[in-house]
N, C-alpha and C positions, 0 to 999 in steps of 0.2 A: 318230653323230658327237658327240652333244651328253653321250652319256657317257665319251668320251673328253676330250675337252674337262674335265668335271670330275673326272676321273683324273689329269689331267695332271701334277699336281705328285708327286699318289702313284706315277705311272710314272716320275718323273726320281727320286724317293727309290728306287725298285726299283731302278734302273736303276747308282744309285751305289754300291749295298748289293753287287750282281754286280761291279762295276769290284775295290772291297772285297775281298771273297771270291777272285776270282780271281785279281786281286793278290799278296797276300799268302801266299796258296796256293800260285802258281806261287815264289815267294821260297824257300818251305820246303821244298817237295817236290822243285824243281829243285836245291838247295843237294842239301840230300837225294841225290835219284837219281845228282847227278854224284857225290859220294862214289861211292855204291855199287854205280856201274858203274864209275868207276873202281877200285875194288877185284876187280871182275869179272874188266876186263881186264886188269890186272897181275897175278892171281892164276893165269890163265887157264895151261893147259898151253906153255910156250914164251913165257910173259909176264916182266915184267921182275921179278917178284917171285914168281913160279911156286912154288906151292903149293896140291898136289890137295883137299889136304885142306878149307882154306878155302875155295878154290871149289866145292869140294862143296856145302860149309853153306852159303854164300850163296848161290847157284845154286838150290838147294832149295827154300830161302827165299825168292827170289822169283816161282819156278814155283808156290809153292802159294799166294802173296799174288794175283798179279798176274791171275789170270784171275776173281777172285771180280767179281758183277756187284757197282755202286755202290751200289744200292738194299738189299743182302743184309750189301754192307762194312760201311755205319752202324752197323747196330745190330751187328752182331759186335763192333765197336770201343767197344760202350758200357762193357764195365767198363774197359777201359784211358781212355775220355774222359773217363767222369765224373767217375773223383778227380781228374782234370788240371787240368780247366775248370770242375769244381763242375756239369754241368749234361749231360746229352747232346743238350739241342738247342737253338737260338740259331745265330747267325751266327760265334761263336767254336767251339761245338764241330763247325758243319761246316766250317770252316777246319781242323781238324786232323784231320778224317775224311778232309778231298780232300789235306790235303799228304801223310797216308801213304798211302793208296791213286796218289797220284801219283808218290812213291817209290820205288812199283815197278818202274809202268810207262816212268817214265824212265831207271831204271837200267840195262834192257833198249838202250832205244835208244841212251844212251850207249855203253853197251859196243860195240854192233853197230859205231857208229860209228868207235868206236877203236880197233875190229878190220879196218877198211879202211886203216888208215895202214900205209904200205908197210916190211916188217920191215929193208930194207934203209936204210930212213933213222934207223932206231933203231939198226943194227950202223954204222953212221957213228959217231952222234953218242957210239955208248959209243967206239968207236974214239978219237975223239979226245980222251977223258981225262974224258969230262962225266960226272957221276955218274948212278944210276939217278932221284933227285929231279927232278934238273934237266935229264933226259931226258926228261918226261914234262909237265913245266912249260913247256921252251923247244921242243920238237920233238914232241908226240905229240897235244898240246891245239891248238897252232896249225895242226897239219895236216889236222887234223878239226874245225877251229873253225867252218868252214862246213853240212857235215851236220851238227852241230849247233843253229846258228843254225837252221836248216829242223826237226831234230828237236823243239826248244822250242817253235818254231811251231804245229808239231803236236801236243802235248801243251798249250799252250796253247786250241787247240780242244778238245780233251778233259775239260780243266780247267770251261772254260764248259758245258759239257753236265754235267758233274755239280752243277756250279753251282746249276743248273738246277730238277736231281732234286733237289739238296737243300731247295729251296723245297717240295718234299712231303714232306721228313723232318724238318720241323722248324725248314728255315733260314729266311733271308728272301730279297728278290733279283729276279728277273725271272720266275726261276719261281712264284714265292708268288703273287706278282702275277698270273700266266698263270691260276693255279689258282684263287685266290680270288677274283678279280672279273672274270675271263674264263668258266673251263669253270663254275665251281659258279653261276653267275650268267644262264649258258646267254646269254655276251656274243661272241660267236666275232670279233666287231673288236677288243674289247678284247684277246682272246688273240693274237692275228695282230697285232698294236700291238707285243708284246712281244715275238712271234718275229723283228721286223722288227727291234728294235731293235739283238739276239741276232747277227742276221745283220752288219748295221750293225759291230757292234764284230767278230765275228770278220772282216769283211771286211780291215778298216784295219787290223786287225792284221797278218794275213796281207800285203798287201802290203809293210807296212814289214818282216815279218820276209824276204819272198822279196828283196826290194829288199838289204837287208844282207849276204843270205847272198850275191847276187852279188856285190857288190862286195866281199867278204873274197874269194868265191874269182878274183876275177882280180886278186888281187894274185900 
């Protein structure tokens, strides 16, 4: 207890370093993934922008990104990080290891999601004179704006767990913390300190994002 106690302040700096990271992460990779799931599903066979060819390519592109583990992603991504960021490891180059590897995986769920919106409410709204832009802005994003809100949710949990890992490739965060003054230190409170805290933030997340997503879908 009493090295917990002098940890203290260094677990509230870990603590704000992952709020950081994850952050900013999700900012990029969810900007990110919604592009390029929405390019998925508009591109998609019978989409409003229906073109094989580029759903090919992109399609491709993310089947061969998206299942790479996170610990293998890092260093794959080091010659694209380092001219970026000057560095491949630090708290900025693993914000831009998790925003593209989270790029992928959201792109996926966006799509999925905006492939439940009912095609008859899209032959409406061309029906009535709306263009394919503002098909997809005023009817296609607000009909799925709910599994959405749940999709980010989840990918927000995912975001934190590479978080995480990154604190063993280099970053800093809740994981460095777990690793350097928990397991290497043979402290298993101080590690369990950190997984507590892990849980802590993914909890309240979680609820405010299930809380949101209700109240979008019973409007």
């Amino acid at each position: 207890m009493d090295q917990i106690i002098d940890l203290l302040p260094t677990l509230l700096e870990a603590t704000g370093e992952t709020l950081y990271l994850v952050s900013i992460s999700l900012v990029f990779g969810g900007i990110g993934g919604l592009i390029l799931g929405l390019a998925l599903y508009v591109t998609r066979r019978g989409g409003i922008y229906a073109n094989r060819g580029v759903f090919t390519v992109l399609n491709v592109i993310v089947n061969f990104f998206r299942p790479i583990p996170f610990i293998i992603f890092v260093p794959a991504m080091q010659p694209l990080i380092r001219p970026v960021i000057g560095t491949g490891i630090g708290n900025n180059a693993m914000i831009m290891a998790i925003s593209l590897a989270a790029i992928f995986g959201i792109s996926r769920i966006v799509e999925q999601n905006l492939v439940t919106v009912p095609h008859g409410v899209l032959e409406a709204s061309r029906a009535s004179g709306a263009s394919r832009l503002r098909t997809i802005w005023s009817v296609v994003l607000p009909e799925a704006l709910g599994p959405l809100i749940l999709g980010y949710t989840f990918i927000f949990v995912a975001i934190v767990e590479m978080s995480a890992l990154a604190g063993y490739l280099g970053g800093g965060g809740l994981g460095s913390f777990a690793i350097q003054w928990g397991f290497r230190q043979f402290e298993p409170v101080v590690t369990w300190s950190a997984v507590i805290v892990i849980v802590i933030i993914v909890q309240v997340v979680q609820y405010f994002g299930n809380t949101l997503a209700r109240t979008v879908l019973r409007r």
